[in-house]
C-alpha positions as CSV (number, residue, x, y, z in Angstrom):
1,X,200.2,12.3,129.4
2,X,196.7,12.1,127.6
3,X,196.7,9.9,125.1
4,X,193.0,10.2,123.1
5,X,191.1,7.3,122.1
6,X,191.0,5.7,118.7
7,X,187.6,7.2,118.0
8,X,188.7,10.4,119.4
9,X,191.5,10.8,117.5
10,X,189.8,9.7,113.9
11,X,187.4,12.4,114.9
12,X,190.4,15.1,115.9
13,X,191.9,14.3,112.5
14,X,188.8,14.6,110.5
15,X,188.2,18.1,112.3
16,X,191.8,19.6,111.2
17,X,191.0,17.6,107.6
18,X,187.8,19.7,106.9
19,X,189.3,22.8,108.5
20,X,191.8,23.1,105.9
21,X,189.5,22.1,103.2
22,X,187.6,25.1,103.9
23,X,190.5,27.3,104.7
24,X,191.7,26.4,101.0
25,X,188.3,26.8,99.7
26,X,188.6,30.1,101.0
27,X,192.0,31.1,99.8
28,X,191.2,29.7,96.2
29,X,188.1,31.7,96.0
30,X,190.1,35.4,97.2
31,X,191.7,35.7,93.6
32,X,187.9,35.6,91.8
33,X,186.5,38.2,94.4
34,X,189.5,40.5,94.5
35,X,189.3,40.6,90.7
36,X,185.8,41.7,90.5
37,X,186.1,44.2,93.4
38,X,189.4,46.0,91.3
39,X,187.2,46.1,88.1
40,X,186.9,49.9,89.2
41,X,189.0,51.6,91.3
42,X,188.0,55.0,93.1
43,X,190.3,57.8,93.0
44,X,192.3,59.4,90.8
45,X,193.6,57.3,87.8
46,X,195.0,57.8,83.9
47,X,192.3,58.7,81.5
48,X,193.6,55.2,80.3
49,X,193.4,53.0,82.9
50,X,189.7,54.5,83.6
51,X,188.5,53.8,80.0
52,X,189.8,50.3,80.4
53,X,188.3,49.8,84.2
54,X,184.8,51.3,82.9
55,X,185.1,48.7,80.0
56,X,185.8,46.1,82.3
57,X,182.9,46.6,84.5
58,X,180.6,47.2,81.7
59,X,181.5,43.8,80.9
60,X,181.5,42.4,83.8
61,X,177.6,43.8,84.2
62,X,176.5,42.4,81.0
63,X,177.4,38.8,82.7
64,X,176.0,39.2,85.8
65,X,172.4,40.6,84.6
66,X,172.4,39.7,81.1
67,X,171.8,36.7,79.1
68,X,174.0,37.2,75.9
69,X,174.4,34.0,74.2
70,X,172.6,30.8,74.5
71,X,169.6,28.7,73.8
72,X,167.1,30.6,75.8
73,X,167.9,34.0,74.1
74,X,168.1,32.2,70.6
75,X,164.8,30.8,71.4
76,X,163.4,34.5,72.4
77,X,165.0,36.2,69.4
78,X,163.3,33.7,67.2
79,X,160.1,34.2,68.5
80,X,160.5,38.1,68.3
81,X,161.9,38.0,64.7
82,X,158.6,36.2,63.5
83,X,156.7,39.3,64.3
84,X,156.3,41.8,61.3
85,X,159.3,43.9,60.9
86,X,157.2,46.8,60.5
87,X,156.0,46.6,64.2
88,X,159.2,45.6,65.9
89,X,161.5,48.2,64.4
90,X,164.1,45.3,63.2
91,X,164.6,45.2,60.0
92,X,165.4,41.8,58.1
93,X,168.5,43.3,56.4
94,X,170.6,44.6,59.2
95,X,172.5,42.9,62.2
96,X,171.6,43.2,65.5
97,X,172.9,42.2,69.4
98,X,170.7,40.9,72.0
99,X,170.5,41.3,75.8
100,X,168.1,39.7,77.7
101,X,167.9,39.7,81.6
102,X,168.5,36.5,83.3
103,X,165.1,37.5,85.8
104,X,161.5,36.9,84.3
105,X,160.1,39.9,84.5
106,X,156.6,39.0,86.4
107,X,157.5,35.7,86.1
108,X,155.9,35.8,82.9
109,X,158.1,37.6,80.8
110,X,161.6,37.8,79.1
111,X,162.6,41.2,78.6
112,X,164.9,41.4,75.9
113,X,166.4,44.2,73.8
114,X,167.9,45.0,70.8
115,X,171.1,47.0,69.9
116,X,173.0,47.7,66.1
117,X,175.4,45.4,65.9
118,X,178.8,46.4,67.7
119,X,177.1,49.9,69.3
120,X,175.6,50.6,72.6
121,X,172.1,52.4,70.1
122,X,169.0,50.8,71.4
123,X,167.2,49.8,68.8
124,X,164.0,48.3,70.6
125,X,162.9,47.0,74.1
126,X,160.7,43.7,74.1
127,X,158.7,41.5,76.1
128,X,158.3,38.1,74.9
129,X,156.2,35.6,77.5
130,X,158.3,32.9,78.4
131,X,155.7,30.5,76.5
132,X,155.8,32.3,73.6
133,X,152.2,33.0,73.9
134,X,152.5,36.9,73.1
135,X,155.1,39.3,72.1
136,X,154.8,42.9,73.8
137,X,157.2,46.4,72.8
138,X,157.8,48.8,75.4
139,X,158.5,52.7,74.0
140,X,160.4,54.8,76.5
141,X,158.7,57.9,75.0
142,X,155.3,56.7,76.4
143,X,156.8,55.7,80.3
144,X,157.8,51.9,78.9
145,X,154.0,51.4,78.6
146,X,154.2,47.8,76.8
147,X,152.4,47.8,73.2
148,X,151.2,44.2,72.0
149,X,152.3,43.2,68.6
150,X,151.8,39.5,67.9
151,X,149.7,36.5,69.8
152,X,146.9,35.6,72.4
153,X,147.0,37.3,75.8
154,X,145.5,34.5,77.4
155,X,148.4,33.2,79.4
156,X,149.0,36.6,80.3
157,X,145.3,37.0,81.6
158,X,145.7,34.0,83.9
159,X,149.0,35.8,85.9
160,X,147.2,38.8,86.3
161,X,146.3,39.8,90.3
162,X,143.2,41.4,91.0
163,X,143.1,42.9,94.8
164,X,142.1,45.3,97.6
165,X,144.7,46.6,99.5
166,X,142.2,47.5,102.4
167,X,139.0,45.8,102.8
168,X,137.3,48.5,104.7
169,X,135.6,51.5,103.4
170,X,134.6,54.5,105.6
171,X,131.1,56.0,105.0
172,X,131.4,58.8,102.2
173,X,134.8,57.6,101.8
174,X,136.9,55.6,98.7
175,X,138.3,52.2,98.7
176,X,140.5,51.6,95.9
177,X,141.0,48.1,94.0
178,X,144.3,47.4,92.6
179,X,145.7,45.2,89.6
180,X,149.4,44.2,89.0
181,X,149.9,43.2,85.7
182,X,153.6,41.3,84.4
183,X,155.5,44.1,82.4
184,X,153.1,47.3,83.5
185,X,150.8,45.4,80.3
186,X,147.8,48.1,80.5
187,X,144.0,46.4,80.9
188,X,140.8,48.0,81.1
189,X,139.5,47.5,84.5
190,X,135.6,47.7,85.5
191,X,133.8,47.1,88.5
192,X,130.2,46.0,89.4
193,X,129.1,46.6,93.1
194,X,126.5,44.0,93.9
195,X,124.5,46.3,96.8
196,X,124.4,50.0,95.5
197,X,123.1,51.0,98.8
198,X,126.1,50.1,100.6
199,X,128.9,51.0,97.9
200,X,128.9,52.3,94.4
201,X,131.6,51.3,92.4
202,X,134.2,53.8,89.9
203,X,135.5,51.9,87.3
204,X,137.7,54.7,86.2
205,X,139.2,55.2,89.0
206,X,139.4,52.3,90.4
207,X,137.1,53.1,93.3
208,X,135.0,51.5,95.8
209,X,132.8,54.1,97.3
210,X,131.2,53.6,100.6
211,X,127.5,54.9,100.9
212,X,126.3,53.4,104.1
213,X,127.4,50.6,106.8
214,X,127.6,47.3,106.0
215,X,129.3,44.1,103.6
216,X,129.1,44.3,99.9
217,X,131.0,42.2,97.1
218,X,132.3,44.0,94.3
219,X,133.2,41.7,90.6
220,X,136.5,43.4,89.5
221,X,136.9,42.5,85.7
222,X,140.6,42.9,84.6
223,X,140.4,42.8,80.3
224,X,143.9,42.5,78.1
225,X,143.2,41.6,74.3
226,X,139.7,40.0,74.8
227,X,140.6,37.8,77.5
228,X,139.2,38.6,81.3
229,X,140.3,37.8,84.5
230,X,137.3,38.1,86.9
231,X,137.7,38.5,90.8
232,X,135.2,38.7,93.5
233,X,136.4,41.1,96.3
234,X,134.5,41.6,99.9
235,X,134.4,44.8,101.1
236,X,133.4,46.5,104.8
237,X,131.7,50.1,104.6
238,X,132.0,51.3,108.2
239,X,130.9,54.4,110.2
240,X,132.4,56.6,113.0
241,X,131.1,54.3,115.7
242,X,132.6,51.5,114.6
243,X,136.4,53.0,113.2
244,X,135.6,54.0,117.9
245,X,134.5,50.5,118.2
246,X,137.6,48.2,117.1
247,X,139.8,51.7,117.9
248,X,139.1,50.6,121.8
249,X,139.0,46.5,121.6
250,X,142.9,47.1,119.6
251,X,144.2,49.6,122.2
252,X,144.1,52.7,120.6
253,X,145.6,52.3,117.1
254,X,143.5,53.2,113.7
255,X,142.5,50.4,111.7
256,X,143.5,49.7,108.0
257,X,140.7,51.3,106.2
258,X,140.8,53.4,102.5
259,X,141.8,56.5,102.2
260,X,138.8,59.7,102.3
261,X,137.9,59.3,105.7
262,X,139.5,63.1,106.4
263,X,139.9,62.5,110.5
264,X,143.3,63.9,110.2
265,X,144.6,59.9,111.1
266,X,147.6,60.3,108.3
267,X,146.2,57.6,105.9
268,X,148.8,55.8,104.0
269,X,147.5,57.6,100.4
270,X,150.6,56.1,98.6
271,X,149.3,52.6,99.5
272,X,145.7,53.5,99.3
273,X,145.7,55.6,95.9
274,X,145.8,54.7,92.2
275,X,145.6,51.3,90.6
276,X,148.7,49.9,90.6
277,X,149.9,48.1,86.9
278,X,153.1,46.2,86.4
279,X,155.8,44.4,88.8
């Protein structure tokens, strides 16, 4: 008969120790998960039961994405509350709920909105930078474009990212230059090409138009409430002979270039097009 050693057996023991730790870990945890996976049934129910299971899961939504109580959102709503009533919609004589998400939006922001007290009626939909620094409104009717009401967007300015997507341009083609700014916050974005006989630039559009071959840097300027971020971006206009060129050293595949080159290649115009603002 086998008889294991001392060591062996402290280590045996140990093994069937942690093995039912974990097996009652797991059996403690079933009534939590079961609980939120019967919040809503599918199927056919009582109008009854399904008022109380949509109830349910509404409130077990507003835990899981929403910060309704606390110091963070008491911090927020103060900040918000200091602006003018007359710009934030809340007036100073009725009560209101808060929601705000538990995720930064843009890591910049804390998206917060209001509701009357004891309703589901949307009163107003804010943006308050986490440092307090500025205090934006976003208004559904104009595509959640945020409008600023109170502070200095110069925090703000410094998160903004200035980029191109492609760095090469085709001859009589368009680059495009894109800008992501926290809580689609709209700027005014111009652009200065620094060799007009290799690219001209559309501020406009947000354009980087290739005239002839050859490197050029363009300044992209990104401006939100006075404050500018400035970014220095290299572009590459090329010709036919060189799209053939790298086409042969990289075994037959297209390289990334901007969109208006018109070959027929199927250029990615969804990544290519538009300046892009928000997260």
């Amino acid at each position: 008969m086998f008889f294991p050693s001392e060591n062996r057996k402290n280590k045996w023991l140990a093994g069937l120790l942690l093995a039912a730790m974990v097996t009652a870990g797991a059996l403690a945890a079933a009534p939590s998960v079961q609980a939120a996976e019967t919040a809503v049934k599918e199927g056919v129910t009582t109008a009854a039961e399904a008022q109380k299971a949509r109830q349910a899961a509404k409130k077990q939504a507003l835990s899981e994405y929403y910060v309704t109580e606390g110091r963070k959102l008491d911090e927020t709503v103060a900040r918000l509350t200091a602006v003018d009533s007359a710009k934030t919609g809340l007036a100073a004589d009725q009560a209101y709920s808060y929601r705000m998400d538990k995720e930064l939006t843009g890591d910049f922001f804390r998206h917060v909105r209001a509701f009357r007290k004891g309703t589901d009626e949307l009163v107003g939909d804010y943006l308050v930078a986490k440092d307090g620094s500025c205090v934006y409104r976003r208004r559904s009717e104009d595509g959640n474009r945020a409008e600023m009401l109170d502070g200095t967007t110069e925090s703000l300015v410094g998160k903004t990212e200035i980029y191109n997507l492609y760095r090469k341009v085709p001859v009589k083609g368009a680059g495009k230059v894109f800008v992501r700014v926290p809580g689609n916050v709209p700027c005014k974005l111009t652009l200065t090409s620094l060799d007009e006989s290799i690219a001209r630039a559309d501020s406009e559009q947000g354009r980087v138009l290739g005239v002839s071959r050859g490197k050029v840097d363009i300044i992209a300027e990104a401006e939100i409430g006075g404050y500018v971020k400035t970014q220095k971006l290299k572009f590459q206009v090329v010709d036919e002979q060189d799209v053939a060129r790298e086409e042969r050293s990289g075994g037959g595949m297209p390289i990334s270039i901007g969109i208006g080159w018109g070959w027929g290649w199927g250029w990615d115009h969804d990544r290519g097009g538009g300046i892009i603002i928000g997260t």
